[in-house]
N, C-alpha and C positions, 0 to 999 in steps of 0.2 A: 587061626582066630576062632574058628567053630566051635572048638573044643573046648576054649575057656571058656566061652561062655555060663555053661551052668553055675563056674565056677564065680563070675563077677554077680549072677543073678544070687548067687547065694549069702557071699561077703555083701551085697546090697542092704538085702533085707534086713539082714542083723544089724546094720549100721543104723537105717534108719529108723528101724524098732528101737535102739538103743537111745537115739537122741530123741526120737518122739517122747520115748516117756520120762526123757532127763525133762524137758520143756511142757508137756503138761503139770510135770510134779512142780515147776519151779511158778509155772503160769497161775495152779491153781494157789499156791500160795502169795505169789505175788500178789493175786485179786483180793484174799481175805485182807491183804497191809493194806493194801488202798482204800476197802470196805471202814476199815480199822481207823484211818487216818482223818476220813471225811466224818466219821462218827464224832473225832475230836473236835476238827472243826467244827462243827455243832454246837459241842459243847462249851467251846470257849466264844459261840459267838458276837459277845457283848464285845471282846474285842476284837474289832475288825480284822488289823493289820494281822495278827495272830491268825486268825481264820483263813485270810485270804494266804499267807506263808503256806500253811495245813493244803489249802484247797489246790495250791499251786503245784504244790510235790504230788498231791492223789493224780492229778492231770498227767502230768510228765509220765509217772510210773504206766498208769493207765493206757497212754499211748505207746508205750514201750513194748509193752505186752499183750497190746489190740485186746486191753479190754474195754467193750463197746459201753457198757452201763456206767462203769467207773469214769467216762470219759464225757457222758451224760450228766451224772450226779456234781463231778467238778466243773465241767465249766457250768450248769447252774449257780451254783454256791456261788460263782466266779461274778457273775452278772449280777446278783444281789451285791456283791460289794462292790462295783463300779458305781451302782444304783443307786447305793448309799452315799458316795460319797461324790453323786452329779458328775460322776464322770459317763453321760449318755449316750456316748461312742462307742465307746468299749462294752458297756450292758449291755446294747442293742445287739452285737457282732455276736456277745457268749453267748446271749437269748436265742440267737437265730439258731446258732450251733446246736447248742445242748435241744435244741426242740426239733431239728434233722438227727440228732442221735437216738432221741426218743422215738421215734417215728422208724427209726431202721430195725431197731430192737420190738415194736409194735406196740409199744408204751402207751397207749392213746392215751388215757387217761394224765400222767406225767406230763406227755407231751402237751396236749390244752388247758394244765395248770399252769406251764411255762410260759404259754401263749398270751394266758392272761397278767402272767407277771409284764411281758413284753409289750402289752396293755397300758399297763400301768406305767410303765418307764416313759412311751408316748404320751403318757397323759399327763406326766409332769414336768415333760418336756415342752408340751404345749401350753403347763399353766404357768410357767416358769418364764417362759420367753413371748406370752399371749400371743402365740401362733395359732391359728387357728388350722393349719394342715397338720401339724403336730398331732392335734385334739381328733380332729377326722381321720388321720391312720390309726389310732386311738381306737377309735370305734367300730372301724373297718375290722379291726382285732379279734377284738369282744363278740362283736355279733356273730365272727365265723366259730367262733368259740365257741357259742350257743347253738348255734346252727347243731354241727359235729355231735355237743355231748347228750342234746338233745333225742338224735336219731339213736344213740348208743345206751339211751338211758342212763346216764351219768348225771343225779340229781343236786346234787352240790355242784359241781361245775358249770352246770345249768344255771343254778341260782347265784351263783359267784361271778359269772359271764353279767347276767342283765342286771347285777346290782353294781359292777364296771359300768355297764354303759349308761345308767340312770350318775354315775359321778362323773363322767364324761361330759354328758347332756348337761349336766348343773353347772360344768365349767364353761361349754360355750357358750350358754347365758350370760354370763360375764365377759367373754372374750366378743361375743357378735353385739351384745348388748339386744340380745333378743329373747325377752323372761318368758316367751313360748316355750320353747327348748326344755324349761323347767318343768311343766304338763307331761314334755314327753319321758322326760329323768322319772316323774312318780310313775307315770305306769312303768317302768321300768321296775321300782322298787316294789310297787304290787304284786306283779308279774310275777318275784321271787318271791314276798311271804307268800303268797298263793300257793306255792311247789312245797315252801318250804310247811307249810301244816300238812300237807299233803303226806310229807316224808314219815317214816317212821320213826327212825331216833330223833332223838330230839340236839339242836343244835344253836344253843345258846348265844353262843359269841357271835354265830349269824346273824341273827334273830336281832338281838340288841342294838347292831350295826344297821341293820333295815329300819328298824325303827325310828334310832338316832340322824340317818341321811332323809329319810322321811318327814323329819320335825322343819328340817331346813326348807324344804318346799312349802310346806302349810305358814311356815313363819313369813319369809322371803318373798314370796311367790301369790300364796290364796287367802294371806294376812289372817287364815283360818287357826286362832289361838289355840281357842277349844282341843280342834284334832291335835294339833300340836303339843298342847300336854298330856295329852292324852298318850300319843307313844313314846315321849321322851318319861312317864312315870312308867309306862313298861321297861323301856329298856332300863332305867335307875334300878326298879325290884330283881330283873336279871342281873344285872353286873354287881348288886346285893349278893344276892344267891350264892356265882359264884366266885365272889370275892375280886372281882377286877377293876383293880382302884383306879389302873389309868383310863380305861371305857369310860371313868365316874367322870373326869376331866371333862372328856368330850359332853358328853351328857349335862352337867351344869353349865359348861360355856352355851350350851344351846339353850338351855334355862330359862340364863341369864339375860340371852337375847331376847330369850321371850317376852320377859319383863321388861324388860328394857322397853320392847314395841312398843308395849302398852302403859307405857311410864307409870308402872308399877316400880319405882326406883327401888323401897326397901326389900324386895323379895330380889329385883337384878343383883343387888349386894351380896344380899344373903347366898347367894350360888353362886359371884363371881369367887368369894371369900374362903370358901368349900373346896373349889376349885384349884382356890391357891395352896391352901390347908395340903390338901393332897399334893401334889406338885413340889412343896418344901417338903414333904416327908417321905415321898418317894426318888428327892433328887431330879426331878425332871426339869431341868431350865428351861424347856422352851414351850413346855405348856406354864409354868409360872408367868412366862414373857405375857402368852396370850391374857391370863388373868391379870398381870399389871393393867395392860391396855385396855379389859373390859372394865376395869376399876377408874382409870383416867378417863375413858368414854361418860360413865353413870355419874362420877364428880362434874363433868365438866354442861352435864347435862343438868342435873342440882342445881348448878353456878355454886359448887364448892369449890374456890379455885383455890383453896390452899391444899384440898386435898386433889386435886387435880394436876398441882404442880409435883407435889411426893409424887406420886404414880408414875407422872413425867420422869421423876430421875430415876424413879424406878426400872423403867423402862431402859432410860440410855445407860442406866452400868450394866443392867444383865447384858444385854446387848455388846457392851464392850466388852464384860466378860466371855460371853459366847465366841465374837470374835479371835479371844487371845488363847480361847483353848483350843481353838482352830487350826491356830497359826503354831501352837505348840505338837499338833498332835500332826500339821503335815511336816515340820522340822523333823520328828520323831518316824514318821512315816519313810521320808526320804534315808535315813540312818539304817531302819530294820531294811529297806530295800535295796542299800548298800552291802548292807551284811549279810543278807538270803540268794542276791546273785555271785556274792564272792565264794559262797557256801556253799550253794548247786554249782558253781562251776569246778568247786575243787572234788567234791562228791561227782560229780560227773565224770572226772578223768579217767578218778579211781573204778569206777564202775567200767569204763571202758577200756581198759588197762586189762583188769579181770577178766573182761568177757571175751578180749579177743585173745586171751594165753587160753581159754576154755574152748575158742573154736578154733583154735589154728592148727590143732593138733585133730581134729575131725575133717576141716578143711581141706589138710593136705591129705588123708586117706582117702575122703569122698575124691578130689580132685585125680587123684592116681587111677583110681579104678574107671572115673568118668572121661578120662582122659581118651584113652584107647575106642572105647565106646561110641561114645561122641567123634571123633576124628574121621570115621569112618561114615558118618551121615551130613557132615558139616556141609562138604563141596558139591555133591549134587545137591542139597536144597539149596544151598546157595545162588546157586545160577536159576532153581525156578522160584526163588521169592524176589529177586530181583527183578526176573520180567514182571511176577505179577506186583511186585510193590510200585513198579514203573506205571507197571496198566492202573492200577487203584489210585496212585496218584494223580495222574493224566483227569482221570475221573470225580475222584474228588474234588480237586479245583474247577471243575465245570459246574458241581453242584453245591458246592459253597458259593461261585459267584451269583448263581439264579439264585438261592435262599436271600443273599445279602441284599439283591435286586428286588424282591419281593418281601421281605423285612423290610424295606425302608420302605416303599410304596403302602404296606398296611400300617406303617406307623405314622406315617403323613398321612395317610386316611382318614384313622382314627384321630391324631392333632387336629385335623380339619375339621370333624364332622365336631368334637369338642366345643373348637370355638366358633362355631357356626351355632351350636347350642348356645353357647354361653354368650353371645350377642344378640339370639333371641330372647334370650331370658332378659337380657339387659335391657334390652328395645322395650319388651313386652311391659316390664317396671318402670321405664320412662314412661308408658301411655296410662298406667294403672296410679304413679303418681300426680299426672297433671289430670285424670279424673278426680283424684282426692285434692288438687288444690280446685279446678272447677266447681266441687261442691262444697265449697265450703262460702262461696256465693250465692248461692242455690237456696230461697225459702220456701220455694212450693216443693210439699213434700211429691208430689208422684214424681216430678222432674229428678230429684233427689234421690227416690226412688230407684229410678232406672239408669241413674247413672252408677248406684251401687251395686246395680245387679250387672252392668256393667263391666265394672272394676273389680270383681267377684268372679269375673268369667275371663278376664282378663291374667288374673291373679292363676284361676285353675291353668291355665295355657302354659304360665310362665313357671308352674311348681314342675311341672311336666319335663320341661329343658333345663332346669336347673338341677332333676334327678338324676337326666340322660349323660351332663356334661360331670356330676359329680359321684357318677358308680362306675363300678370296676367295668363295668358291660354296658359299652355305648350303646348299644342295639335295645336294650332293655328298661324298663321302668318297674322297681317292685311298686304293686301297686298298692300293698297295704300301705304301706309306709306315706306312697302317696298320697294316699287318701286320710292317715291322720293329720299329715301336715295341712292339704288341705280342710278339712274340717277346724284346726285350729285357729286357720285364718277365720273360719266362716264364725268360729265362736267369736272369736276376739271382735269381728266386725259388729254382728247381729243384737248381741249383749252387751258386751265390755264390761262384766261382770255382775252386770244387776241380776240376770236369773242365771240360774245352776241346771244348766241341759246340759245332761249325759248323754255321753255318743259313743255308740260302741262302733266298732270297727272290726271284720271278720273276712281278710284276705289273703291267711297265710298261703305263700307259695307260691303266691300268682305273680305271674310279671308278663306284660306287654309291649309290642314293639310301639313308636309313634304315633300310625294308622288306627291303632285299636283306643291307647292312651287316652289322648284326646278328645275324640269324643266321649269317653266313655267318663272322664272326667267332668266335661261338661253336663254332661246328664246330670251326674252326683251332685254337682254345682247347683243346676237348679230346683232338684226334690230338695236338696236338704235348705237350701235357702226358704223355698218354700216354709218348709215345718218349722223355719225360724220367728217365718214373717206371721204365721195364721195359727199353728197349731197350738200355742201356746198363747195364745192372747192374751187371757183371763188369771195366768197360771207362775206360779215362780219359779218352778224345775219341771221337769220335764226329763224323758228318754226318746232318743233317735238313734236305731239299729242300723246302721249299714253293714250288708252281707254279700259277698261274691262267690259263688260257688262254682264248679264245672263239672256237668253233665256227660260231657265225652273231652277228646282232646280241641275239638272245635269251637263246640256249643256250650254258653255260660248263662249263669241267671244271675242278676242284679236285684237286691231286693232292699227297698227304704222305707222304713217302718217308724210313726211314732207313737207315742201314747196321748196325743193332743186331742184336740175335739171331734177329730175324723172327717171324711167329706160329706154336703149334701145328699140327703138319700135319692136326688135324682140327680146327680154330676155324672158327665157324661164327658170322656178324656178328648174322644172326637168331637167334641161340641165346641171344648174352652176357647173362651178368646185370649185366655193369659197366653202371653208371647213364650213363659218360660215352658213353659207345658208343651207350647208346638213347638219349639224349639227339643224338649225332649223328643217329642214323635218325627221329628225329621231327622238327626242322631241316630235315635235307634233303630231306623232305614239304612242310615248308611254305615251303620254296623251291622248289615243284613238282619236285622230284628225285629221286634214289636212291643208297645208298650200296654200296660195295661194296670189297673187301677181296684182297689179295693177299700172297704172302711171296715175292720175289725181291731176293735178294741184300741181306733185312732186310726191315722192313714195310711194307706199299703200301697206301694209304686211295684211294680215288678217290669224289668226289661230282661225281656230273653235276646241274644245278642252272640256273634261271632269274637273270635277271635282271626282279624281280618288279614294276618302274615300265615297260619294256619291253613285257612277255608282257601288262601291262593294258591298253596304250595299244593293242592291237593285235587285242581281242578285241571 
């Protein structure tokens, strides 16, 4: 047996040199058909079922030949057309796919553009069925989206990410019936033009889009007309420029709205009609639909009601038409997908027919020569993969049943500690609503007073366990985020829109356990309530800075700044008898800290302060 050997190491090599480079020549051509094939798809996008036929062969092939990109690019393509056609099951599953394919291959980029498509498919899933967990995996999305492209300097992706989550936020407005949401949607849309002037090419269709989701806030939301035509004529001179008549759609329907608010009935016409103009001549039924409806709304608003009735039947034939082309186009659906699996399955035979008369005759040389080979190493490994497969089993099953024991105790944990949050939160908005029906009994204002500051510290407690029970990470609170919600509650109380205080917010990164949260939120609760109540007395807007920074991993600065009248030149923080003040200096004691007070150019709070899961682990 010795002696052949050189003899099989030699017939080896040639064998397998021989078919390596049969199967790279045939792999690398095979990639360029698949490259080839998705390119068509592409091209014929307009029609679906065509595309998806195209997308479906590039896949199959792609796997065939473990080509990883190809197998990326089609199931994308793959998940737009489920997308398309609300089939939100199947997008979801290709989405997940192709963005673990992308992510194997190091695509970052590809990959958190798919991410946001997967964005988008929850977010119409959510608007579609008013789910409001839909809309929050939605955004859970987006924001990691942001996160990601952000550290990698990915500036489009960036700005495509928080201009997701600003049409996210616009939707749960509507789904919770909570028109805060919509404050947080614009900075959202800020946040991106901001990047996007920033950028150096220039990116139009972007740009336009920010605009036109922007006009919907100011319309909607801060009933501010002004700003509102103001970016919906930017975006109209862009999508002028560069010729994008269906942008124009959207852009005159938001117009139209605009007029509409302000019952400026003949200008809502004039741009529902534009609207439609466009729409009949590019074929679009279902933006025609929208302008029916915004035509039937302005008649009915007139009290034209004969032309409110056209509109009306306006409306129910497209409608019916839409419908029957539907109903046409999945009869036709279900036909081409009778006839693409009767067609892969007969091209499949053939293919496999061929490929095994190609390897049968390699198979059995390889097998001859491996035979002998082989045969001679079989029976002793055998007898010792058997004890050890015996021992590893044994063992294994010991450490899969403690994992599945300790899996279920941290997922009942975390279940617990969830609705333990989420019944504080509940508890907390039962005690903060029967303070708001209490005052509304209430005419002595300090009485009034203090029950809002009350229900305002009530409110900070309850945004607290409402963040713990609703982020991925029970243990943690981000605290910006925290803290703009809460500040929006403090606008909406404080004002309710008569003055325009701007509040910045500056806490990226930061997140806290419980221990820390809470108080620290309470603090925030009563400086900025303060700067509501005094700072601006005299005044119809106003600026209020909140900033959180960290000094080491420990030690943090709190700073609350406004541009209002400032404090007495002899105020003295140890002195006050306002309760909300000692209540901050008792706080920021049991945040091991100190508080301390300033007046430049209006009033300055600073609390130096632990982070108290930190300072313990380390004592």
């Amino acid at each position: 047996m010795t002696y052949l050997a050189p003899f099989y190491s030699i017939l080896l090599f040639f064998l397998a040199t021989s078919v390596q480079g049969q199967s790279l020549s045939k792999s690398k051509s095979d990639s360029t058909e698949v490259l080839r094939i998705l390119a068509q798809a592409k091209a014929v996008k307009a029609d679906r079922d065509s595309a998806f036929t195209l997308s479906k062969k590039a896949l199959a092939m792609s796997e065939a030949i473990n080509f990883e990109r190809g197998v990326a690019l089609s199931k994308a393509k793959m998940a737009g057309y489920f997308h398309a056609k609300s089939d939100y099951t199947n997008a979801v599953s290709y989405s997940l796919e192709a963005i673990d394919s992308y992510e194997k291959l190091g695509l970052t980029e590809q990959s958190l553009l798919q991410q946001l498509t997967l964005s988008t498919i929850y977010k119409n899933m959510g608007a579609e069925r008013g789910t409001e967990d839909y809309l929050f995996k939605a955004l859970e999305f987006a924001k990691d989206a942001e996160q990601k492209a952000e550290k990698l300097n990915l500036i489009i992706v960036t700005i495509e990410s928080l201009n997701n989550q600003g049409i996210i936020l616009r939707d749960l407005s509507y789904t919770q019936s909570k028109p805060y949401y919509m404050d947080s949607a614009l900075v959202k849309y800020e946040q991106a033009l901001g990047l996007l002037r920033k950028h150096t090419e220039e990116e139009p269709q972007i740009e336009q889009m920010l605009y036109n989701n922007m006009s919907q806030v100011y319309i909607e939301r801060q009933k501010d007309y002004k700003k509102a035509a103001e970016v919906l004529n930017k975006a109209v001179a862009i999508n002028f420029r560069i010729n994008n008549q269906n942008n124009l759609t959207y852009n005159y329907g938001n117009l139209s709205n605009l007029y509409l608010e302000q019952k400026d009935y003949k200008k809502a016409k004039e741009y529902a009609l534009k609207m439609l103009a466009i729409a009949q001549k590019s074929k679009r039924p279902h933006r025609a639909l929208n302008a029916y409806g915004q035509l039937k709304n302005i008649s009915e608003a007139t009290l034209q009601f004969d032309s409110a009735y056209f509109y009306s039947e306006k409306v129910s034939s497209l409608n019916d038409s839409l419908t029957n082309i539907t109903k046409s186009k999945q009869i036709a659906d279900f036909q081409t997908k009778y006839e693409t699996v009767k067609k892969d399955a007969e091209i499949n035979v053939l293919n496999r027919e061929a490929e095994l008369a190609r390897l049968r005759t390699w198979v059995f040389i390889g097998g001859l020569v491996l035979l002998s080979f082989l045969a001679l190493l079989l029976y002793n490994r055998y007898l010792l993969k058997k004890k050890t497969s015996e021992e590893l089993s044994t063992k294994n099953i010991e450490i899969e049943n403690k994992n599945k024991t300790i899996q279920s105790a941290l997922t009942e944990k975390e279940t617990l500690l969830r609705e333990i949050h989420h019944r504080v939160k509940n508890n907390l908005q039962i005690i903060s609503s029967l303070l708001n029906i209490q005052s509304s009994n209430i005419d002595d204002p300090t009485v009034l007073s203090s029950i809002q500051e009350g229900q305002s510290r009530v409110q900070a407690m309850s945004l607290i366990h409402q963040n713990l029970y609703q982020s991925e990470h029970i243990n943690d609170v981000d605290i910006e985020n925290y803290l703009k919600e809460l500040v929006n509650y403090l606008s909406d109380m404080f004002t309710g829109g008569s003055q325009k205080i701007e509040v910045e917010v500056s806490a990226k990164d930061i997140q806290f356990d419980i221990d820390t949260a809470i108080p620290l939120g309470l603090i925030v609760n009563e400086l900025v309530s303060n700067a509501y109540k005094y700072a601006f007395d005299k005044r119809d807007s106003g600026k209020i800075k909140i900033g959180i920074k960290a000094v080491n991993k420990i030690d943090y600065e709190l700073h609350v700044d406004d541009d209002g009248e400032g404090l007495p030149i002899d105020f003295d923080p140890a002195k006050s008898k306002s309760l909300g003040l000692k209540l901050v200096k008792i706080l920021s004691k049991q945040l091991r800290g100190k508080f301390s007070s300033g007046s430049d150019n209006g009033a300055n709070f600073t609390v130096f302060f632990k982070d108290i899961r930190a300072y313990q682990s380390q004592r």
